[in-house]
Every structure is written in C-alpha cells, then in structure tokens.
LUMZA-711394 format. One record per residue (C-alpha): residue number from 1; x, y, z; chain. Coordinates in Angstrom, 2 decimals, m for minus. Layout:
<pts>
<pt><pos>NUM</pos><x>X</x><y>Y</y><z>Z</z><unit>A</unit></pt>
...
</pts>
This chain:
<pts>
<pt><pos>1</pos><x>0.00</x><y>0.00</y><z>0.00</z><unit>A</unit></pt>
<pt><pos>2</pos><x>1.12</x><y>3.40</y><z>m0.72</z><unit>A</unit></pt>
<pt><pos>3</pos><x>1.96</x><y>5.75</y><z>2.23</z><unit>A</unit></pt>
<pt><pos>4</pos><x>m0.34</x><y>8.50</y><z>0.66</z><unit>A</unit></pt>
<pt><pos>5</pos><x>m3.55</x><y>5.93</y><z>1.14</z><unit>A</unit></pt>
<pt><pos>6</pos><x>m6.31</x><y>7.98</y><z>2.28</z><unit>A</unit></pt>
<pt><pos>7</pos><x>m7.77</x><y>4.91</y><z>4.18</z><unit>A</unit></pt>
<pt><pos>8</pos><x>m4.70</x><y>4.67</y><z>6.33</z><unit>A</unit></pt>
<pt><pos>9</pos><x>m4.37</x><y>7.76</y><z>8.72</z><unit>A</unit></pt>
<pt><pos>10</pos><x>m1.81</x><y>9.95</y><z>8.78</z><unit>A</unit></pt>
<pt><pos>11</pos><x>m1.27</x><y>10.21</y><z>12.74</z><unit>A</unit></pt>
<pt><pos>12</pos><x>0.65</x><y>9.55</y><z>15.64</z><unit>A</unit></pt>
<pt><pos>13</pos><x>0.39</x><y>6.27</y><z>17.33</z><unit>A</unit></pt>
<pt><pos>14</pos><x>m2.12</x><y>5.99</y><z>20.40</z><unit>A</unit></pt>
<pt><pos>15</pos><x>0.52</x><y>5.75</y><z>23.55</z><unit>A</unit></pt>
<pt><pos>16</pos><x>3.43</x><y>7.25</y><z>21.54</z><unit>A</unit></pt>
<pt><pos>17</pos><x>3.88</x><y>10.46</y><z>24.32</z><unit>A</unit></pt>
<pt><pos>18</pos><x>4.42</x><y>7.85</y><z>26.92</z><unit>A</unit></pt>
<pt><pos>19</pos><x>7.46</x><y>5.56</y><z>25.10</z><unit>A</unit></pt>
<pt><pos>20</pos><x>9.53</x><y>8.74</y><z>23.74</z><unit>A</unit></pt>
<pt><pos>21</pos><x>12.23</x><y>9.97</y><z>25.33</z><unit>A</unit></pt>
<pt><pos>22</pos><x>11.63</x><y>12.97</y><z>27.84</z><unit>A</unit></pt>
<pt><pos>23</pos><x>14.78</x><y>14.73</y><z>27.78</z><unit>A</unit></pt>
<pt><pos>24</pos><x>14.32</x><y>15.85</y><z>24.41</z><unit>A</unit></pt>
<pt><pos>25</pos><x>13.85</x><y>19.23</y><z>24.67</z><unit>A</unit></pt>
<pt><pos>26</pos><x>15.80</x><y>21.66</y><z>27.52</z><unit>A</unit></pt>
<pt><pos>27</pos><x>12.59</x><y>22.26</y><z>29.63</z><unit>A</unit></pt>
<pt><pos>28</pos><x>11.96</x><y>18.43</y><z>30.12</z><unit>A</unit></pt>
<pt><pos>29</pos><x>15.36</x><y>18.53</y><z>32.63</z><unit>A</unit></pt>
<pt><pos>30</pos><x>16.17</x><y>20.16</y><z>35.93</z><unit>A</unit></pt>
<pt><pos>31</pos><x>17.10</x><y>23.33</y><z>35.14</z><unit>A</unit></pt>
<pt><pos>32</pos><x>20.68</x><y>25.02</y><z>34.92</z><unit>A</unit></pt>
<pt><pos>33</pos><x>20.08</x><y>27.87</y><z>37.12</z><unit>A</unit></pt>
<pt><pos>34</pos><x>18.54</x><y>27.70</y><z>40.27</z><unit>A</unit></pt>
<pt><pos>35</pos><x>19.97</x><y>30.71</y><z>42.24</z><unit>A</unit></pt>
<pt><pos>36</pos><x>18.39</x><y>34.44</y><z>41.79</z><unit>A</unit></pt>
<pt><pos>37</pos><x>21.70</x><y>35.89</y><z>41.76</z><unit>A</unit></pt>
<pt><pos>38</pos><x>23.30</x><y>33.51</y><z>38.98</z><unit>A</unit></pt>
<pt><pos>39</pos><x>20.58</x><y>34.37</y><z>36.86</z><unit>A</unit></pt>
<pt><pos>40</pos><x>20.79</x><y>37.87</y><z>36.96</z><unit>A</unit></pt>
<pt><pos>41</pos><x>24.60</x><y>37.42</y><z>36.29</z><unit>A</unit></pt>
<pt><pos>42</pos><x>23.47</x><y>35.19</y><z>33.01</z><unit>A</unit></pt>
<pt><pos>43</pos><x>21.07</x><y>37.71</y><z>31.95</z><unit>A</unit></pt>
<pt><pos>44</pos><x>23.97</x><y>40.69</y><z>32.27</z><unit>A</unit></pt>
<pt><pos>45</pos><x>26.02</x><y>38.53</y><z>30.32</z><unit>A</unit></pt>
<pt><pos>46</pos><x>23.90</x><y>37.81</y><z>27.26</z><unit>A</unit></pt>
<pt><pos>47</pos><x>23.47</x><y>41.79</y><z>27.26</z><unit>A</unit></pt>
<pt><pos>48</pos><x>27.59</x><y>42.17</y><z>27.17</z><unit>A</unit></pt>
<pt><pos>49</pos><x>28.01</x><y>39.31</y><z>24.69</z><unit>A</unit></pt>
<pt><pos>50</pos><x>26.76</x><y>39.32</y><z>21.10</z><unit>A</unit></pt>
<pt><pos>51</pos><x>24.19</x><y>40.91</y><z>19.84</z><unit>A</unit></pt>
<pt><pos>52</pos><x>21.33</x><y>40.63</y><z>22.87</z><unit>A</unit></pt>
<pt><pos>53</pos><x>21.66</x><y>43.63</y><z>24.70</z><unit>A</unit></pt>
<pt><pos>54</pos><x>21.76</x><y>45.78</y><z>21.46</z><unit>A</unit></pt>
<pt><pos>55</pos><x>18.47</x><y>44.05</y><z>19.66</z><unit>A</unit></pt>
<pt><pos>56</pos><x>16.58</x><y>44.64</y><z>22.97</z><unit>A</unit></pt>
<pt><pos>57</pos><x>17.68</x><y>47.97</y><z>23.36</z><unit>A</unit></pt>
<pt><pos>58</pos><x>16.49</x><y>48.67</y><z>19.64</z><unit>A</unit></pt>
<pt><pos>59</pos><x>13.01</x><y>47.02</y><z>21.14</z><unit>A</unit></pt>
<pt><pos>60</pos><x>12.58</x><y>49.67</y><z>23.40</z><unit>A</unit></pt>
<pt><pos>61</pos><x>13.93</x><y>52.42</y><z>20.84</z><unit>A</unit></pt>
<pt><pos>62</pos><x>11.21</x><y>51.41</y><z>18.92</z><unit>A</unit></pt>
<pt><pos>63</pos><x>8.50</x><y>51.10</y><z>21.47</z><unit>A</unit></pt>
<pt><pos>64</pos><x>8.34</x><y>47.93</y><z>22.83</z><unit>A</unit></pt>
<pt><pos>65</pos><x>7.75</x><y>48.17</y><z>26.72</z><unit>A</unit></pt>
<pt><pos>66</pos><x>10.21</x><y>46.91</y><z>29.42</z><unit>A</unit></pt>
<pt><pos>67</pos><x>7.67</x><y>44.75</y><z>30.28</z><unit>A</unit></pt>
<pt><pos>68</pos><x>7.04</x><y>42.80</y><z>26.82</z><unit>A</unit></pt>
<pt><pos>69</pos><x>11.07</x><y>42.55</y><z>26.74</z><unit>A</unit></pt>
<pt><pos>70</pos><x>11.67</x><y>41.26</y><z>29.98</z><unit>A</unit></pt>
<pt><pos>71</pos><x>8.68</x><y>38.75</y><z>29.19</z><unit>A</unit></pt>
<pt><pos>72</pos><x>10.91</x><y>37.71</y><z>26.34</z><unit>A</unit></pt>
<pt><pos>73</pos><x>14.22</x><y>37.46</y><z>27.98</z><unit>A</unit></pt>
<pt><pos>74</pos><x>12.55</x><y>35.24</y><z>30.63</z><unit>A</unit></pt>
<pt><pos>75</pos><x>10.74</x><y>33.11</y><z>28.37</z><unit>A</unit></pt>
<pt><pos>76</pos><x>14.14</x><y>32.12</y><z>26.27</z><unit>A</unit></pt>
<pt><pos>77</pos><x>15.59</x><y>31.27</y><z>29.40</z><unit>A</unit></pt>
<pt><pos>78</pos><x>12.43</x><y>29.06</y><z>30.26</z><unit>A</unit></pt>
<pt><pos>79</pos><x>12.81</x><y>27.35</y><z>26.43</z><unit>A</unit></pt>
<pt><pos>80</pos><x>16.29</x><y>26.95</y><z>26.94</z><unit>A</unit></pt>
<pt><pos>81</pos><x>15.89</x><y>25.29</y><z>29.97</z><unit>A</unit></pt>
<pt><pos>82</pos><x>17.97</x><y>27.71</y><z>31.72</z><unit>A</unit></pt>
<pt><pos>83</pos><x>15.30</x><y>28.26</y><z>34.94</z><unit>A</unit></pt>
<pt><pos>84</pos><x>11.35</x><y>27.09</y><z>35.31</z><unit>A</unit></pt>
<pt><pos>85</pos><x>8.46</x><y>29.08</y><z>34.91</z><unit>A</unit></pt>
<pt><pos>86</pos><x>8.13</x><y>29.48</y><z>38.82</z><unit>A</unit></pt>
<pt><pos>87</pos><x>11.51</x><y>30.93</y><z>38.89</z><unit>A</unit></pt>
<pt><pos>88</pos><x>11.27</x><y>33.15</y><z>35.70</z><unit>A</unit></pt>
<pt><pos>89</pos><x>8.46</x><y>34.92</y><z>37.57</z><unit>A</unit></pt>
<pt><pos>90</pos><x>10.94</x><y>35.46</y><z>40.46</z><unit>A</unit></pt>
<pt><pos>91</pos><x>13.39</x><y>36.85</y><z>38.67</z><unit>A</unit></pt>
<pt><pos>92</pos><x>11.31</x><y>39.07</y><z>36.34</z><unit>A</unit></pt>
<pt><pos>93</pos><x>11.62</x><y>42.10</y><z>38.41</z><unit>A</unit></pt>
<pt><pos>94</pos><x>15.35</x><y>42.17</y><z>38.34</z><unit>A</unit></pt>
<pt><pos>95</pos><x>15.59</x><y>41.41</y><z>34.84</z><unit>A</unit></pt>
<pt><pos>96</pos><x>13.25</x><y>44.57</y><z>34.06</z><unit>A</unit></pt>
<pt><pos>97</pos><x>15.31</x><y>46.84</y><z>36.57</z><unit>A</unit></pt>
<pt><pos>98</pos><x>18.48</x><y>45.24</y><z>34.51</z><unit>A</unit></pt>
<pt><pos>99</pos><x>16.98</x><y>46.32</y><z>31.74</z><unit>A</unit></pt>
<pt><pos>100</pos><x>15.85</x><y>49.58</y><z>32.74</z><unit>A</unit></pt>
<pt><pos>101</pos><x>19.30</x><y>50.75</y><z>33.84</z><unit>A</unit></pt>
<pt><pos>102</pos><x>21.27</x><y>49.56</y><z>29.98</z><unit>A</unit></pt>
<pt><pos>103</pos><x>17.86</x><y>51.70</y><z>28.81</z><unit>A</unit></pt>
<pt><pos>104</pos><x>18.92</x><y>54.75</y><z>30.51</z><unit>A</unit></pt>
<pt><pos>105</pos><x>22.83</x><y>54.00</y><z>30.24</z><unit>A</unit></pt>
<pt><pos>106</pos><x>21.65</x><y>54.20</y><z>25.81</z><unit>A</unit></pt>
<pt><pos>107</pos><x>19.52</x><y>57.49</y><z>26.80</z><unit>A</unit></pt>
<pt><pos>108</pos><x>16.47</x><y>55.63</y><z>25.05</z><unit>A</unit></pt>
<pt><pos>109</pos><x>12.88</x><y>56.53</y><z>26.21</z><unit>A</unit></pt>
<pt><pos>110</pos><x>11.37</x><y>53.63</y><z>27.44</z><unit>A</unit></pt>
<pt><pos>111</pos><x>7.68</x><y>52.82</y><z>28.96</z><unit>A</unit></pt>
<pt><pos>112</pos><x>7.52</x><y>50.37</y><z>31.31</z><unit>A</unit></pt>
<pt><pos>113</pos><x>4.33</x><y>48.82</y><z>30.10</z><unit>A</unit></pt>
<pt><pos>114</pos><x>2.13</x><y>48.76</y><z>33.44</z><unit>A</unit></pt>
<pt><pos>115</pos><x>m0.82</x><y>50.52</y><z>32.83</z><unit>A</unit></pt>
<pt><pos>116</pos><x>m2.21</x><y>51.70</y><z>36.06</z><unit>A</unit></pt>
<pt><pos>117</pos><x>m3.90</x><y>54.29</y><z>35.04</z><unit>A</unit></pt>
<pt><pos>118</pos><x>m7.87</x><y>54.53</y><z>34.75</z><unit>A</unit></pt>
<pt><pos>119</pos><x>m10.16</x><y>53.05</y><z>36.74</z><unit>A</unit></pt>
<pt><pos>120</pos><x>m9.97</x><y>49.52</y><z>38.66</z><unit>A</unit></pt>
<pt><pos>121</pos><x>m12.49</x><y>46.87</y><z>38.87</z><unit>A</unit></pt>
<pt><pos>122</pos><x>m13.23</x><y>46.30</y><z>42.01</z><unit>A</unit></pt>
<pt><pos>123</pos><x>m16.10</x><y>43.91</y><z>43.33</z><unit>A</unit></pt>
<pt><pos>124</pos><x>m18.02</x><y>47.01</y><z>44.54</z><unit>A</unit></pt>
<pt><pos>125</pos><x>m18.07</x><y>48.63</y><z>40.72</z><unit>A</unit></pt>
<pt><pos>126</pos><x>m18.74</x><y>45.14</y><z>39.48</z><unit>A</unit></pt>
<pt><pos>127</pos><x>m22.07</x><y>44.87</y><z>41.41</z><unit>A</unit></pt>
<pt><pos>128</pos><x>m22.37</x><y>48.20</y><z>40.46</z><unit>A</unit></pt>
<pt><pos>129</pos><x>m22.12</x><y>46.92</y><z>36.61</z><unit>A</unit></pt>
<pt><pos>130</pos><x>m24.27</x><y>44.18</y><z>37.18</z><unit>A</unit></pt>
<pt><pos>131</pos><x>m27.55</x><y>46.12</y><z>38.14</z><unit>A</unit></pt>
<pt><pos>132</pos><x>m27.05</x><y>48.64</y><z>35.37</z><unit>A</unit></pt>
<pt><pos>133</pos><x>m29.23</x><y>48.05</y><z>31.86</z><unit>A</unit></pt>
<pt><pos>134</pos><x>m26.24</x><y>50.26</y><z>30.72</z><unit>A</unit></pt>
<pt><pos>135</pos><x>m23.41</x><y>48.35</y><z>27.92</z><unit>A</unit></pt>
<pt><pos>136</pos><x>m20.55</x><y>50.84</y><z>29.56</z><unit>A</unit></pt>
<pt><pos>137</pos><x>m17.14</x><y>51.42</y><z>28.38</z><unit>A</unit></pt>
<pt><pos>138</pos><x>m14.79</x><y>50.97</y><z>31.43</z><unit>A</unit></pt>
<pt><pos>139</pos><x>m12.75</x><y>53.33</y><z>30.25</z><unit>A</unit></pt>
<pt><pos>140</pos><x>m15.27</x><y>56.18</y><z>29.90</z><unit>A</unit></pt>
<pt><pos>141</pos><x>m16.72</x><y>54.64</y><z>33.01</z><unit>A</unit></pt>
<pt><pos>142</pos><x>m17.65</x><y>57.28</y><z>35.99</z><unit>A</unit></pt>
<pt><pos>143</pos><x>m17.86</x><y>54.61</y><z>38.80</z><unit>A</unit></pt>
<pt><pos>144</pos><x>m20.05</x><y>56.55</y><z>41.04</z><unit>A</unit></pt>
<pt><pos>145</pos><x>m22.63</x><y>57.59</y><z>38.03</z><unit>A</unit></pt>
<pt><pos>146</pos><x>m22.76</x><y>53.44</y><z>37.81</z><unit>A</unit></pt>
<pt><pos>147</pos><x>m23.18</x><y>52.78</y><z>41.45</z><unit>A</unit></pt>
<pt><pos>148</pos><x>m25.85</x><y>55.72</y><z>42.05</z><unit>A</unit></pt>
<pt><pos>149</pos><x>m28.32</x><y>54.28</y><z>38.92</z><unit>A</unit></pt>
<pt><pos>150</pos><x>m27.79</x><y>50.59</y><z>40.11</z><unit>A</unit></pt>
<pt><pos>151</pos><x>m30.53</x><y>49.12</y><z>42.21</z><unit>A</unit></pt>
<pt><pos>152</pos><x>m30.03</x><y>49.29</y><z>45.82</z><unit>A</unit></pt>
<pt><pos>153</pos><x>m30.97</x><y>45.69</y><z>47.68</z><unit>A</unit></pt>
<pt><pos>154</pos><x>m31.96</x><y>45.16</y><z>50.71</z><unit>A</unit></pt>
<pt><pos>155</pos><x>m28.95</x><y>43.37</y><z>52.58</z><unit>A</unit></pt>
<pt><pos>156</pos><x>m29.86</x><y>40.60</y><z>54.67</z><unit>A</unit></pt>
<pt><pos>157</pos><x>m28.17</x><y>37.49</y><z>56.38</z><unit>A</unit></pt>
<pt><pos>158</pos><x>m26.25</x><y>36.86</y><z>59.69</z><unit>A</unit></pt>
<pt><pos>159</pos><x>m23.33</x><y>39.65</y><z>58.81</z><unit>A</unit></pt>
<pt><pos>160</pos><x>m25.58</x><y>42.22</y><z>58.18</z><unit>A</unit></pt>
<pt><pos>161</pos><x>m27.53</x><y>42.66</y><z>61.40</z><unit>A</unit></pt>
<pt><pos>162</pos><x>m28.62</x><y>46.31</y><z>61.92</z><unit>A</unit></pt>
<pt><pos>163</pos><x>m28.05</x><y>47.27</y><z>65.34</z><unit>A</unit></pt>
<pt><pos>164</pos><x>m25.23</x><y>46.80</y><z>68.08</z><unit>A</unit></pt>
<pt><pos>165</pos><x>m27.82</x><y>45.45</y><z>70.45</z><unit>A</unit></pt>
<pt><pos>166</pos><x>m28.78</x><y>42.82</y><z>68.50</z><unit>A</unit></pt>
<pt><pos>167</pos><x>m25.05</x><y>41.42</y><z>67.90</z><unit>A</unit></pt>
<pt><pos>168</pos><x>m24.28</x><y>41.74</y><z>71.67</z><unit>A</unit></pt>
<pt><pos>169</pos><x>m27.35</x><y>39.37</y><z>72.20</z><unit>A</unit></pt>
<pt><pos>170</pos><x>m26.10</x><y>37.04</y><z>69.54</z><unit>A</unit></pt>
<pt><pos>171</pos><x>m22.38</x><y>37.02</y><z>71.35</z><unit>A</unit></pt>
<pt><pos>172</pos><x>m24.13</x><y>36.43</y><z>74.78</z><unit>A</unit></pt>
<pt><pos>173</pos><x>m23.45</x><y>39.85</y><z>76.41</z><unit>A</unit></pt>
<pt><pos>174</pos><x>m26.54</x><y>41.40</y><z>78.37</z><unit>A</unit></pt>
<pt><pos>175</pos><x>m27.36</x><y>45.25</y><z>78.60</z><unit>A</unit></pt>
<pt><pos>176</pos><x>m24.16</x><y>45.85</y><z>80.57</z><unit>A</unit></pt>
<pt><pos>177</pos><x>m21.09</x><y>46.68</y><z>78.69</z><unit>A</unit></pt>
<pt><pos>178</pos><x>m18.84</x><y>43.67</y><z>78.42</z><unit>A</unit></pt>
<pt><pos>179</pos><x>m15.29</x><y>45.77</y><z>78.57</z><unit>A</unit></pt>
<pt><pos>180</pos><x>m16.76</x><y>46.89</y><z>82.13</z><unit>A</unit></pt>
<pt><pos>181</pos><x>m16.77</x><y>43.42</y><z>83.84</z><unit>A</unit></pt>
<pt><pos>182</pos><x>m13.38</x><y>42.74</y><z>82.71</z><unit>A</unit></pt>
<pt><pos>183</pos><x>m11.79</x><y>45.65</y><z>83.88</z><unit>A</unit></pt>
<pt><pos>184</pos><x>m13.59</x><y>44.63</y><z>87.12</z><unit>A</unit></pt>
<pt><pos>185</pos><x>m11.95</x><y>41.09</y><z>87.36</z><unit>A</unit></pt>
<pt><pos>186</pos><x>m8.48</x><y>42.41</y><z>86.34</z><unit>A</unit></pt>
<pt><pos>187</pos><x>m8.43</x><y>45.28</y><z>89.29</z><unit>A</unit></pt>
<pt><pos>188</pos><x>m9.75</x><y>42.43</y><z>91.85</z><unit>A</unit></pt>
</pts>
C-alpha cells in the first residue's frame, strides 16, 4: 500500500507520548540555574556578549515596553531550559530593573508597560455593573454615576444585622457593657 492511502491515517500512534524519550527538549530537565543571583549574572552577560543587549535595546527604541522585553528574555531562558516558569516569575523584576538601567545608560525613552492608570475593577463597581441596563465602556466609566443608577438591595443574612444590640445578644453579652466586667476582674 502506498503511504499517501487515504484509508490509512496519517497520525501519531495511540501511547506514543508515553514511550519517547523525555529529555528531548531543555525544559523536560532540571534546570541550569537555580539561584536568583546567577541568573541575573546570566542575563547581564547575554546583554555584554553578542548581539542581545543591542536588539533589545532597539526594542525599546522602537516602542516595545520593558515589560514585553523582559517577558521575552525570561521566556528564552524558560525554552532553553535555563530556569522554570516558577523561577522566571521570580526573577522578572530584576531582569526589568536590569533592563531599565542599559535603557537609561543608551539614553532611550522607554515605557515600562504597566498601565495603572484609569479606573480599577473592584467587586463594589462590578455589582455596580451588574444592576445597570447600561453596555458601559470601562474606560469612559464614571464609577459613582454606575453605582448611584444601580438598584439598591436590601442586605440581609447573619453579617448584616442592623443594630449593636442585636449582635451583643447574639455574642451572649446582656445590657451591661462587656469591657466593664473585665476591667472589674483584672483590678480584683
């Protein structure tokens, strides 16, 4: 039969994952790097050596953010099987200072890529959201013009008990002031 025979399929064999070899690619073994301070020092050196630290730099030059190339340097070390994922995460921070300092050592204007600007979601403006009839933009969003038109509920349940009295009675204090009788004991 020919190989091209449409009535055999063209596909790996059922099982096949589990009998090939695992080391095959760099992130299948333990990692080279394992110490926050090693990597750093590998990251400073693929900036000295070659042609790294000069591409990256014309990243930001042309408006990629710290963040996006700090996301790449860790993720080459991840493929390479330099560090894990876990650690890339703890060593993005000083890879984006690194980076930050050879940015301003260039004089290149650089954005950092965090956008905290604008307004956050919080659980109180989505509740807010979720009342409203309104399709909103969140960025043209007035949070307090969303949380005034929302319907107002009646809150109810064991956490939401009105009055002071009532949770004294619930915590087994009577009408005198609980602080008073301790204060009482403690002088005795």
């Amino acid at each position: 039969m020919p190989m091209n025979n449409p009535a055999m399929p063209d596909a790996p064999i059922p099982g096949a994952n589990y009998t090939s070899n695992e080391k095959n690619y760099p992130w299948h073994r333990p990692p080279d790097i394992t110490d926050t301070d090693d990597a750093i020092d590998y990251v400073a050196d693929k900036f000295n050596d070659g042609t790294d630290g000069i591409k990256y730099m014309e990243m930001l030059r042309a408006g990629v953010t710290v963040a996006a190339v700090t996301d790449m340097i860790v993720t080459i070390g991840i493929s390479d099987g330099k560090w894990t994922p876990d650690f890339a995460i703890l060593i993005a921070g000083p890879v984006a200072r690194l980076v930050t300092i050879l940015a301003k050592g260039y004089d290149i204007d650089y954005e950092m890529g965090l956008d905290t600007e604008g307004p956050f979601v919080t659980s109180e403006f989505l509740k807010a959201v979720e009342g409203s009839d309104q399709i909103v933009e969140i960025n043209e969003l007035d949070v307090q013009e969303v949380k005034d038109s929302a319907p107002q509920e009646e809150a109810g349940g064991l956490m939401s008990m009105s009055s002071t009295e009532e949770q004294n009675a619930m915590l087994g204090y009577g009408d005198e002031e609980p602080e008073a009788d301790m204060i009482d004991e403690e002088s005795a």
